[in-house]
Backbone as XML, in Angstrom:
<?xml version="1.0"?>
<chain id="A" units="angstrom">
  <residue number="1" name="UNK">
    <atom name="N" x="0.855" y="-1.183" z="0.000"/>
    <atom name="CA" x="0.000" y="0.000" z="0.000"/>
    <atom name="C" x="0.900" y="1.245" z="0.000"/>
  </residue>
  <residue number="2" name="UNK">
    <atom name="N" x="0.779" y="1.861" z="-0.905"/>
    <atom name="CA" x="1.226" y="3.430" z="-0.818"/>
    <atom name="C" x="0.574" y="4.122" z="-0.042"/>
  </residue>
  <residue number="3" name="UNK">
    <atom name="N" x="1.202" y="5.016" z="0.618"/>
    <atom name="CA" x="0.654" y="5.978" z="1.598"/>
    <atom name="C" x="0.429" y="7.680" z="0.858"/>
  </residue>
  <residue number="4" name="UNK">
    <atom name="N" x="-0.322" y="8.305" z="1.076"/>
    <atom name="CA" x="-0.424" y="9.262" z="0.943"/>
    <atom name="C" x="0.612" y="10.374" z="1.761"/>
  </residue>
  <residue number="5" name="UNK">
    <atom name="N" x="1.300" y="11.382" z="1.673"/>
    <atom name="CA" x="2.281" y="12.236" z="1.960"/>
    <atom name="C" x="1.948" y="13.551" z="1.378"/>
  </residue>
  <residue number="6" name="UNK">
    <atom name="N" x="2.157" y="14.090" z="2.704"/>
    <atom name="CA" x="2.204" y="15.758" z="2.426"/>
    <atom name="C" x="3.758" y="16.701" z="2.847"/>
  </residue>
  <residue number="7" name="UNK">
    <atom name="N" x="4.375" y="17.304" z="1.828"/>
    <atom name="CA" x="5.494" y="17.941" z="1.685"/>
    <atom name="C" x="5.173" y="19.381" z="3.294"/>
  </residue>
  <residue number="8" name="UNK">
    <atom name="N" x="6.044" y="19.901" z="3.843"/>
    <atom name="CA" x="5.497" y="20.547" z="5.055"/>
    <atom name="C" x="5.402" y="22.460" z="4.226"/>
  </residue>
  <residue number="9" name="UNK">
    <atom name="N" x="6.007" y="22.021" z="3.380"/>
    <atom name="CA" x="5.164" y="23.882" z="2.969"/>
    <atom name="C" x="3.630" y="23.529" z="1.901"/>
  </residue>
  <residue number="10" name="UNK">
    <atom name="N" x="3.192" y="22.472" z="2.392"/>
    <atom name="CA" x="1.666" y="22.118" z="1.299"/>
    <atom name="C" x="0.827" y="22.128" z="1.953"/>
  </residue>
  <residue number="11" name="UNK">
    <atom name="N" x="1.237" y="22.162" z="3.321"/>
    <atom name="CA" x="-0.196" y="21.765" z="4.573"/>
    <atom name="C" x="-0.645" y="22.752" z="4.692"/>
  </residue>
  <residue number="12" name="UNK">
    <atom name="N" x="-2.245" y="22.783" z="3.719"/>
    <atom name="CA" x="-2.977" y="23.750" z="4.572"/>
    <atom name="C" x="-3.416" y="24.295" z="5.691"/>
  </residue>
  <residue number="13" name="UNK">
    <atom name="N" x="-3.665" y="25.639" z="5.624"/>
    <atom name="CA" x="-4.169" y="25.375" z="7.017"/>
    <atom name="C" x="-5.160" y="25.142" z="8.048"/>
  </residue>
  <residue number="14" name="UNK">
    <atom name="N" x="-6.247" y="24.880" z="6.769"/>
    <atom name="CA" x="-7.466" y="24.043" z="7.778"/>
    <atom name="C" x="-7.141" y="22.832" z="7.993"/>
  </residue>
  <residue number="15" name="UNK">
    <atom name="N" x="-6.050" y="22.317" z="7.998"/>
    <atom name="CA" x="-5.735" y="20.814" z="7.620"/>
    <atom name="C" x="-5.806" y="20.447" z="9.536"/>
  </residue>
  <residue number="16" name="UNK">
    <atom name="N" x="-6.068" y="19.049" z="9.718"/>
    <atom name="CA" x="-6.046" y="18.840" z="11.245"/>
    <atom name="C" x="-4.953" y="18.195" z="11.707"/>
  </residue>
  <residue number="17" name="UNK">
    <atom name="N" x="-3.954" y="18.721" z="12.039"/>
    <atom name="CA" x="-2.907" y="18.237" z="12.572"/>
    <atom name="C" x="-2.863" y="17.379" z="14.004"/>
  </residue>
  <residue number="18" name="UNK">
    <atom name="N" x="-1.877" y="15.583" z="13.407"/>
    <atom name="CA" x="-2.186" y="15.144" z="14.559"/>
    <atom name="C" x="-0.846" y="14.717" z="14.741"/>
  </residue>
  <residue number="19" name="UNK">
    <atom name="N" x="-0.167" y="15.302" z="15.949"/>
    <atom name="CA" x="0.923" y="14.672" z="16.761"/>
    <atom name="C" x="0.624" y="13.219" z="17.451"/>
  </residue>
  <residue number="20" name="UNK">
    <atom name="N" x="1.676" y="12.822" z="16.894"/>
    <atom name="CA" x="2.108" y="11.047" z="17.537"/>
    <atom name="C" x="3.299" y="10.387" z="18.284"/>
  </residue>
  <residue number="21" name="UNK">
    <atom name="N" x="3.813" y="11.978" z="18.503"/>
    <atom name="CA" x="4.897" y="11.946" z="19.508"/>
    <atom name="C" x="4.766" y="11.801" z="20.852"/>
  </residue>
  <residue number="22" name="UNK">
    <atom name="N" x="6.001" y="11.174" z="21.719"/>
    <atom name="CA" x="5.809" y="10.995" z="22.846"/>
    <atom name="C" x="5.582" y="12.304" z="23.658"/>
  </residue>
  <residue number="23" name="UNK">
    <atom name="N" x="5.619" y="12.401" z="24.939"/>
    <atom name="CA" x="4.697" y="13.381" z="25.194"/>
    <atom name="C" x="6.184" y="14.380" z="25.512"/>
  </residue>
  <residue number="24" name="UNK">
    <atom name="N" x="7.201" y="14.032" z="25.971"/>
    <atom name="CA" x="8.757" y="14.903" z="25.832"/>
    <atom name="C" x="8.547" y="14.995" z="24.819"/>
  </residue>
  <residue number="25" name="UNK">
    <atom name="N" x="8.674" y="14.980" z="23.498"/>
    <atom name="CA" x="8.862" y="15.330" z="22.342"/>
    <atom name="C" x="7.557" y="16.578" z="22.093"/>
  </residue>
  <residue number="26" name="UNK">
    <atom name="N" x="6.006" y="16.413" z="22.353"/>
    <atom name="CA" x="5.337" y="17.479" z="22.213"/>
    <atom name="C" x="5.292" y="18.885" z="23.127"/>
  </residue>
  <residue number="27" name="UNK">
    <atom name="N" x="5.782" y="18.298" z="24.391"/>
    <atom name="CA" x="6.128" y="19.837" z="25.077"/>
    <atom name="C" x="7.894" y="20.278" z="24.122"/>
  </residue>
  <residue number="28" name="UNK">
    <atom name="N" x="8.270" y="19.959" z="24.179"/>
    <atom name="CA" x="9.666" y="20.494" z="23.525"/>
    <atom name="C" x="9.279" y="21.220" z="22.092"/>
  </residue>
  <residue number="29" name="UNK">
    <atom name="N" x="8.447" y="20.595" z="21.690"/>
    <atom name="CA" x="7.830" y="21.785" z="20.495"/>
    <atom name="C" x="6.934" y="20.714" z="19.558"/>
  </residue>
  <residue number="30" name="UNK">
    <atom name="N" x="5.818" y="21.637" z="19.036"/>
    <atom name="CA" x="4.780" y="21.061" z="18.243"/>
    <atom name="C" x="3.976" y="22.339" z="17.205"/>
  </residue>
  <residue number="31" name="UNK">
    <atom name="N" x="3.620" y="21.611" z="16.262"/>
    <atom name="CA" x="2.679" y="22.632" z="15.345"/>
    <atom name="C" x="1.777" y="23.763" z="16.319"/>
  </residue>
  <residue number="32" name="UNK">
    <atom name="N" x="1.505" y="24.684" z="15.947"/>
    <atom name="CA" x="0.751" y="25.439" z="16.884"/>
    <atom name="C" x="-1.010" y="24.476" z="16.192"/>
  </residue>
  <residue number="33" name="UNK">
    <atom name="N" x="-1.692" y="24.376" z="17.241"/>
    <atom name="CA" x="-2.993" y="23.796" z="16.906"/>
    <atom name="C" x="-3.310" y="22.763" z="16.502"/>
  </residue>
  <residue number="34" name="UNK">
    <atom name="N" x="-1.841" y="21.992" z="16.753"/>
    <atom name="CA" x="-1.769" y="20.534" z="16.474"/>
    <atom name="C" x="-2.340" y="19.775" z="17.508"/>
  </residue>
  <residue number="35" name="UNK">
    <atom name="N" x="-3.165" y="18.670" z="17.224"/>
    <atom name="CA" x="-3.812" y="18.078" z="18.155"/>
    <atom name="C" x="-3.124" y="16.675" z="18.709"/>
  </residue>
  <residue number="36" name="UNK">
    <atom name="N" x="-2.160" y="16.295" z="19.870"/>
    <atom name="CA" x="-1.390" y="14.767" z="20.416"/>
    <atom name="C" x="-2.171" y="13.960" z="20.838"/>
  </residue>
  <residue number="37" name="UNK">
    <atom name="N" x="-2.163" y="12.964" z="20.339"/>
    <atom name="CA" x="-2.174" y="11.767" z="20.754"/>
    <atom name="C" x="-1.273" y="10.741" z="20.337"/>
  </residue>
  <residue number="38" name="UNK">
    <atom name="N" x="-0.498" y="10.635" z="21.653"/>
    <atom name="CA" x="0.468" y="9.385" z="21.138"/>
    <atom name="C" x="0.342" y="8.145" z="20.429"/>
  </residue>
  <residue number="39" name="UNK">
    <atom name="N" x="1.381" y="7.754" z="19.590"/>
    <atom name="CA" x="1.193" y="6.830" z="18.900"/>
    <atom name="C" x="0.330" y="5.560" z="19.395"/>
  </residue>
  <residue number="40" name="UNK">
    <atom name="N" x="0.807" y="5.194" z="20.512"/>
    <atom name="CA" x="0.524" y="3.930" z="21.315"/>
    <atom name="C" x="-1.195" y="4.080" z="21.631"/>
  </residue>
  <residue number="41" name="UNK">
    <atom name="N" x="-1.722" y="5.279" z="21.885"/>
    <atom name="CA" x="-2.993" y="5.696" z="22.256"/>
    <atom name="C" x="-4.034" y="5.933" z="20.759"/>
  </residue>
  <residue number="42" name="UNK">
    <atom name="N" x="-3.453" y="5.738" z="19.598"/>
    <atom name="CA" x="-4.418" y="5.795" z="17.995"/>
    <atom name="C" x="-5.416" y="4.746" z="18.441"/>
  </residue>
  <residue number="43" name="UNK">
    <atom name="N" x="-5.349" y="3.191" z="18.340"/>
    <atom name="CA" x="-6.179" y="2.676" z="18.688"/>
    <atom name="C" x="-7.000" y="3.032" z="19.533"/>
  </residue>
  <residue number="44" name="UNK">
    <atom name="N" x="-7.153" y="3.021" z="20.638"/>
    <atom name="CA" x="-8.347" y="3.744" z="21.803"/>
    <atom name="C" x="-8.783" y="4.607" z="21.226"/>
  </residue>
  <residue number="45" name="UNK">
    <atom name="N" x="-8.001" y="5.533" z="20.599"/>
    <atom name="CA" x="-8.706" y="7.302" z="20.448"/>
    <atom name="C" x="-8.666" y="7.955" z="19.240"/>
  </residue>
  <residue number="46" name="UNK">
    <atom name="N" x="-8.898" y="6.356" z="18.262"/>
    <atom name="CA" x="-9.427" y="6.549" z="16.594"/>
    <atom name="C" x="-10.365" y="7.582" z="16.327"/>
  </residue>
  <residue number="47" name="UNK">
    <atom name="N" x="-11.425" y="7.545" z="16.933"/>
    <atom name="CA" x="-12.699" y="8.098" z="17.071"/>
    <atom name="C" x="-12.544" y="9.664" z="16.975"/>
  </residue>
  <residue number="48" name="UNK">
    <atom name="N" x="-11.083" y="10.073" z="17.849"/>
    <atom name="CA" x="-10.870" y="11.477" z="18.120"/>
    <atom name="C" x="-11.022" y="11.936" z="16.287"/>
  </residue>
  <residue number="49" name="UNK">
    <atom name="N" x="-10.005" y="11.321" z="16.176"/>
    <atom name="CA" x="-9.556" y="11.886" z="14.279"/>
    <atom name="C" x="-10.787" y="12.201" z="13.653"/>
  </residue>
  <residue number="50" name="UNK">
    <atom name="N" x="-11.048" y="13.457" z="12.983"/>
    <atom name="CA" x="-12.030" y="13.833" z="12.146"/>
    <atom name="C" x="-11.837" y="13.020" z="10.719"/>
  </residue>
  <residue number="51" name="UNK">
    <atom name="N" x="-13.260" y="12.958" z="9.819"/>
    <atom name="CA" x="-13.290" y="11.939" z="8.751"/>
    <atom name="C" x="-13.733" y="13.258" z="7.544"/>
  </residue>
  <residue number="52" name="UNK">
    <atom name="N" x="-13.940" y="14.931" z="8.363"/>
    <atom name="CA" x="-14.666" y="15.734" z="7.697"/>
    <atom name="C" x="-13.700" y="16.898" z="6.559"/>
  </residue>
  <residue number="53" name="UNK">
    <atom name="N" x="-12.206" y="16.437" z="7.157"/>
    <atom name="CA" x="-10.676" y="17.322" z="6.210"/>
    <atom name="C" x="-10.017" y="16.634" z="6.407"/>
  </residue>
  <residue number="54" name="UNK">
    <atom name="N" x="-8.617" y="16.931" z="5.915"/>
    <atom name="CA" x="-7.550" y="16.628" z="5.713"/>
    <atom name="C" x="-6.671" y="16.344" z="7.006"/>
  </residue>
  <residue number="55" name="UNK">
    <atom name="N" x="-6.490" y="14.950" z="7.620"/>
    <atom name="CA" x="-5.510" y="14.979" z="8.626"/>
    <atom name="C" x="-4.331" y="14.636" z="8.104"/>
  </residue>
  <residue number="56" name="UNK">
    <atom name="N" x="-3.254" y="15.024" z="8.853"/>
    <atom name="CA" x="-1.859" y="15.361" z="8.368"/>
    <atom name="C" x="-1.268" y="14.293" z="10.018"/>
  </residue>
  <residue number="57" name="UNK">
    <atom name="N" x="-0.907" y="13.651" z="9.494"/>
    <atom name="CA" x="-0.105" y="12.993" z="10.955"/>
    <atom name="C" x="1.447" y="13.254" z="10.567"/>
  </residue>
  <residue number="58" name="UNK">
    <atom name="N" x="2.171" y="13.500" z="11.980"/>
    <atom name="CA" x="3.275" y="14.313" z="12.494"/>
    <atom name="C" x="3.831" y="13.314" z="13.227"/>
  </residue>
  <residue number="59" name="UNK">
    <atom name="N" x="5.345" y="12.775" z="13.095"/>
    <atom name="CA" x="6.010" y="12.599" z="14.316"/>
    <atom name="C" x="7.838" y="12.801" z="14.091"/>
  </residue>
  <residue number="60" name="UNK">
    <atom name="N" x="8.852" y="12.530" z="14.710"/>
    <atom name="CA" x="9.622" y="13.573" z="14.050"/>
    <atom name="C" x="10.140" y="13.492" z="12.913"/>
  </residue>
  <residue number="61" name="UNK">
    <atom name="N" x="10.539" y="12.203" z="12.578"/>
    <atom name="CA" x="10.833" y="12.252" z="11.139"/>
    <atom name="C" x="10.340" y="11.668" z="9.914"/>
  </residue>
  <residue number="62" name="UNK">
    <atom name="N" x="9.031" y="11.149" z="10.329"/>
    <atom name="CA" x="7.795" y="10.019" z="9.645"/>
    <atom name="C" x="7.838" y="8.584" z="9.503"/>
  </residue>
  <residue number="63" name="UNK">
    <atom name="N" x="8.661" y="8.160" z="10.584"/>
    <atom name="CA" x="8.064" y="6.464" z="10.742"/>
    <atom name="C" x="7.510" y="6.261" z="11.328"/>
  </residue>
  <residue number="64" name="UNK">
    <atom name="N" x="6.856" y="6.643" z="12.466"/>
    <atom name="CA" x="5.724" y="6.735" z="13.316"/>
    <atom name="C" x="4.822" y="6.843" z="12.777"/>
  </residue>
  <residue number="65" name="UNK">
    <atom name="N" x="4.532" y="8.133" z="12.120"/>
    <atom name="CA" x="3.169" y="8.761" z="11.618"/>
    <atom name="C" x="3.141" y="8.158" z="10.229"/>
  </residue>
  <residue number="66" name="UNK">
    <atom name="N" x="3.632" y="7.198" z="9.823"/>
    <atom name="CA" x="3.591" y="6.624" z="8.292"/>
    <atom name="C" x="2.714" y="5.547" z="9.080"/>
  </residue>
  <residue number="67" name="UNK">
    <atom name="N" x="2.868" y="4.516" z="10.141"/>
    <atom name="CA" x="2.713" y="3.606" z="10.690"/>
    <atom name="C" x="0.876" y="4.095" z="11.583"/>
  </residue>
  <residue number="68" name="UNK">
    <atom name="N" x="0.891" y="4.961" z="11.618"/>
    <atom name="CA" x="-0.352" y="5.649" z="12.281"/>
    <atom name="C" x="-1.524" y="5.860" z="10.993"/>
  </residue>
  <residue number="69" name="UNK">
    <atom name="N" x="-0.562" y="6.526" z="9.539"/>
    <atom name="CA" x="-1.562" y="6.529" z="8.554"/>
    <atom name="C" x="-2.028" y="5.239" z="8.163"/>
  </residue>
  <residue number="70" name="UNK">
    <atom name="N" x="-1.076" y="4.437" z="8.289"/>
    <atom name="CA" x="-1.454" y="3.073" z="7.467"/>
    <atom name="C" x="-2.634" y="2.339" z="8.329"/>
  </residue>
  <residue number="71" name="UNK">
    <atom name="N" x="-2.705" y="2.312" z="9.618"/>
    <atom name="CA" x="-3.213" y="1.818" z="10.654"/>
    <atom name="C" x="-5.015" y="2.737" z="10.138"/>
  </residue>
  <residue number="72" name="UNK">
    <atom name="N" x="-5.062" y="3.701" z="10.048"/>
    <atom name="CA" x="-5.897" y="4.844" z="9.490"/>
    <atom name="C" x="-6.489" y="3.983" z="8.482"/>
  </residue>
  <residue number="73" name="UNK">
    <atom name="N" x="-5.878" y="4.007" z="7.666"/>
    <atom name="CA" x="-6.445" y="3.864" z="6.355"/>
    <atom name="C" x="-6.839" y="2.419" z="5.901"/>
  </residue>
  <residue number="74" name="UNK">
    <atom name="N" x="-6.560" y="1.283" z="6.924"/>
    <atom name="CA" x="-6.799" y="0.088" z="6.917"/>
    <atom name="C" x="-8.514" y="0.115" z="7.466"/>
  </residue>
  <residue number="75" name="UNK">
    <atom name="N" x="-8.669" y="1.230" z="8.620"/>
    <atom name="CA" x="-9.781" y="1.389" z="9.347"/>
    <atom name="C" x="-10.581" y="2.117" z="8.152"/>
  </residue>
  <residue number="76" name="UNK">
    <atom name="N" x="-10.425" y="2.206" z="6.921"/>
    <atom name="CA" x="-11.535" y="3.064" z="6.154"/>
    <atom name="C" x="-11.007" y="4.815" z="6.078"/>
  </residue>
  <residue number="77" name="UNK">
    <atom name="N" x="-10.074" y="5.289" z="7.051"/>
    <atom name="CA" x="-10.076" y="6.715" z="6.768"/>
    <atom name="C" x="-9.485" y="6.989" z="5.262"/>
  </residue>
  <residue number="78" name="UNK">
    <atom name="N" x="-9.816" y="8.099" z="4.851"/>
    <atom name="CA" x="-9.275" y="8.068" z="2.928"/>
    <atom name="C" x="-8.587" y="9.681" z="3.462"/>
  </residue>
  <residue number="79" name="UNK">
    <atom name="N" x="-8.637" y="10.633" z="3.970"/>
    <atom name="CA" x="-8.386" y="11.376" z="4.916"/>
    <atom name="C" x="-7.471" y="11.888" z="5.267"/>
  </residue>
  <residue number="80" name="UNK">
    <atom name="N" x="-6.563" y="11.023" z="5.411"/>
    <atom name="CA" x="-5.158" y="10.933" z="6.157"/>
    <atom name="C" x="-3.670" y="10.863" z="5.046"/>
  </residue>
  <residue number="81" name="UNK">
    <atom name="N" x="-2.548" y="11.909" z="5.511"/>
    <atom name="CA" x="-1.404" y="11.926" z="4.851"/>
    <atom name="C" x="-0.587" y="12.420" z="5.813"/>
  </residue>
  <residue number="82" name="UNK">
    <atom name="N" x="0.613" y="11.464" z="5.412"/>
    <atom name="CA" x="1.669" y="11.479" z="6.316"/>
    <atom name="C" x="2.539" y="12.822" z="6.205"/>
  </residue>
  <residue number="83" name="UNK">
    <atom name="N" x="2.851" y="13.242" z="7.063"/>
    <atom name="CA" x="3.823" y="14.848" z="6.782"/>
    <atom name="C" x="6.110" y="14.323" z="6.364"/>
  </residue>
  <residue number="84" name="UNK">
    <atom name="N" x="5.906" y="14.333" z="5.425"/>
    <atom name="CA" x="7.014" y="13.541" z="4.743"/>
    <atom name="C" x="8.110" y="14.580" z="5.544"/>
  </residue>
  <residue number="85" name="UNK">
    <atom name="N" x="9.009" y="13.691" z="6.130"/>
    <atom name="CA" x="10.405" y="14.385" z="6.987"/>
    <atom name="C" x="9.857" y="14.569" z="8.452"/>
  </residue>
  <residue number="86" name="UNK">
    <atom name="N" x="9.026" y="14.432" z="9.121"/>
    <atom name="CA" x="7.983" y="14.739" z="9.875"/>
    <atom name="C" x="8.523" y="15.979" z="10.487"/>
  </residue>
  <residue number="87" name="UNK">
    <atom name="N" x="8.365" y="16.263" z="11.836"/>
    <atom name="CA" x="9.015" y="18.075" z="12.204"/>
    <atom name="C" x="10.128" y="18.309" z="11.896"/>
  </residue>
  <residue number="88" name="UNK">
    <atom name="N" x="11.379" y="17.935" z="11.762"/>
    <atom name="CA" x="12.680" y="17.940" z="11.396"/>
    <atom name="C" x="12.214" y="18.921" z="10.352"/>
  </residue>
  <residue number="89" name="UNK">
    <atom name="N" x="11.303" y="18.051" z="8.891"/>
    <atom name="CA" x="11.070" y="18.916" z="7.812"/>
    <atom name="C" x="10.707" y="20.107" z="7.876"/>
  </residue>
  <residue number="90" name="UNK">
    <atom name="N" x="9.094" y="19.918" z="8.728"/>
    <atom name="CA" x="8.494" y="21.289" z="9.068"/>
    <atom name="C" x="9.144" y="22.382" z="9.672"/>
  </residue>
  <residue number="91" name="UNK">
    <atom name="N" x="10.102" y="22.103" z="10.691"/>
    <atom name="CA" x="10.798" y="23.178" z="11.148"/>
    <atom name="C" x="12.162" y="23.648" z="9.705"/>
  </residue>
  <residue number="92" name="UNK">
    <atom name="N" x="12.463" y="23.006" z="9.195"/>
    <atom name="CA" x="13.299" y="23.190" z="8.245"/>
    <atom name="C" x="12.763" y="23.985" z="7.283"/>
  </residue>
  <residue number="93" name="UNK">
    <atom name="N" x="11.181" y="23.808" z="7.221"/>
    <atom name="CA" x="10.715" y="24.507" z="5.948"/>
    <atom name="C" x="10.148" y="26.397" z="6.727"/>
  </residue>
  <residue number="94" name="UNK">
    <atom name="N" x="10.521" y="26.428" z="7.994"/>
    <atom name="CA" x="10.419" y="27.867" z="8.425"/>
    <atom name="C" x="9.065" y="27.676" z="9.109"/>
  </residue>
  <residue number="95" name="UNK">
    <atom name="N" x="8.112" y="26.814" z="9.078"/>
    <atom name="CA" x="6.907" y="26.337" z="9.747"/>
    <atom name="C" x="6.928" y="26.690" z="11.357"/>
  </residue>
  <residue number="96" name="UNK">
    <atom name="N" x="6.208" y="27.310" z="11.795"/>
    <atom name="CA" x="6.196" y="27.630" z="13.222"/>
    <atom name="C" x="6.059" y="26.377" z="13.855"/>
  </residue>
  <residue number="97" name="UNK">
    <atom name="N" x="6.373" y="26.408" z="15.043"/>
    <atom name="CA" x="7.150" y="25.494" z="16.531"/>
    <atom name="C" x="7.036" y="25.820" z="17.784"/>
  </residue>
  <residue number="98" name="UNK">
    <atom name="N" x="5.798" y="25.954" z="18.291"/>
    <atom name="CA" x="6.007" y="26.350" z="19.945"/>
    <atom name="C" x="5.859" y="24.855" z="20.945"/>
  </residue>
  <residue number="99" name="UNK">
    <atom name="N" x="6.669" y="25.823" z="22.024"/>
    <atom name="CA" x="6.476" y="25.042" z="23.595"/>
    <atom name="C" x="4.679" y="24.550" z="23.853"/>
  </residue>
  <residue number="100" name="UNK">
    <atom name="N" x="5.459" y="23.906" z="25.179"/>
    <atom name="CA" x="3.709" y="23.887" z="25.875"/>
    <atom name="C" x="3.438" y="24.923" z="26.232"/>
  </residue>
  <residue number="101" name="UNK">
    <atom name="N" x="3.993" y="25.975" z="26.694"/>
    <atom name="CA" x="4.116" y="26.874" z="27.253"/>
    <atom name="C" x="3.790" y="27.924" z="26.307"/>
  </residue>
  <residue number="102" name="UNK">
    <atom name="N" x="3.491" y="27.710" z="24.554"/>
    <atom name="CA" x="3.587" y="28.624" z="23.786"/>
    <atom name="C" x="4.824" y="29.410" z="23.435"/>
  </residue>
  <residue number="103" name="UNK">
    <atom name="N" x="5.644" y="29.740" z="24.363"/>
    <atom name="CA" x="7.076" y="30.072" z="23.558"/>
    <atom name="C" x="7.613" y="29.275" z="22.734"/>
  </residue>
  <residue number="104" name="UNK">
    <atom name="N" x="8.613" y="29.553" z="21.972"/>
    <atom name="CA" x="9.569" y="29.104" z="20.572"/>
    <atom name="C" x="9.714" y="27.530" z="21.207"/>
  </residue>
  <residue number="105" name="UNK">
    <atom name="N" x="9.831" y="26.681" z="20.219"/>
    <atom name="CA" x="9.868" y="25.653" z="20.675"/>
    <atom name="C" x="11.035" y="24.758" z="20.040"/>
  </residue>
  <residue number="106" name="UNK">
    <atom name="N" x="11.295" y="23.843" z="20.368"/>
    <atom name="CA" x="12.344" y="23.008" z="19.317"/>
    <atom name="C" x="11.801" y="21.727" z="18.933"/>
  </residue>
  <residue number="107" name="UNK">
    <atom name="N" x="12.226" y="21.125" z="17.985"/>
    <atom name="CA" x="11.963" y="19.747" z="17.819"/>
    <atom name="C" x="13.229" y="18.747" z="18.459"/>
  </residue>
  <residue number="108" name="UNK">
    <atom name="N" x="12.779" y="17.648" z="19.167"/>
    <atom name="CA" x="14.067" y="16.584" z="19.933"/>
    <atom name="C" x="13.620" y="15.676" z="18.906"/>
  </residue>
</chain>
């Protein structure tokens, strides 16, 4: 199965961003309005993911969130694209990055 992939200067921005990073990795920095749920927690909290736009799954460099789309898209979502390079990219492509805290954030 090919996965669907989104380049990080293509993501719109109604798009629903979902972090699948551990939870050190999302306070240290995340999309602003990105929504976490750890990888390990997709199953239980499938339901969260909207079926109504574009989700974009995030983790830092996309083997996680490749592994989260596929899991997705086995369940019926059509929906879902992986963010290719995962934050590494996004921050590379000038894409904003805050803390939990809302200040500047980094990617680990």
């Amino acid at each position: 199965m090919r996965l669907p992939t989104v380049d990080a200067g293509q993501v719109d921005d109604d798009a629903y961003l979902l972090d699948v990073r551990e939870n050190d990795e999302w306070t240290a920095g995340h999309q602003p309005g990105a929504h976490h749920v750890p990888m390990m927690e997709i199953p239980a909290r499938a339901g969260e993911v909207p079926t109504d736009r574009d989700v974009v799954v995030v983790c830092r460099v996309g083997g996680r969130s490749a592994q989260v789309v596929a899991y997705l898209m086995q369940r019926g979502f059509e929906n879902v694209y992986n963010l290719d390079g995962g934050m590494f990219a996004w921050a590379a492509a000038g894409r904003p990055v805050v803390g939990e805290d809302g200040s500047a954030g980094h990617v680990l």
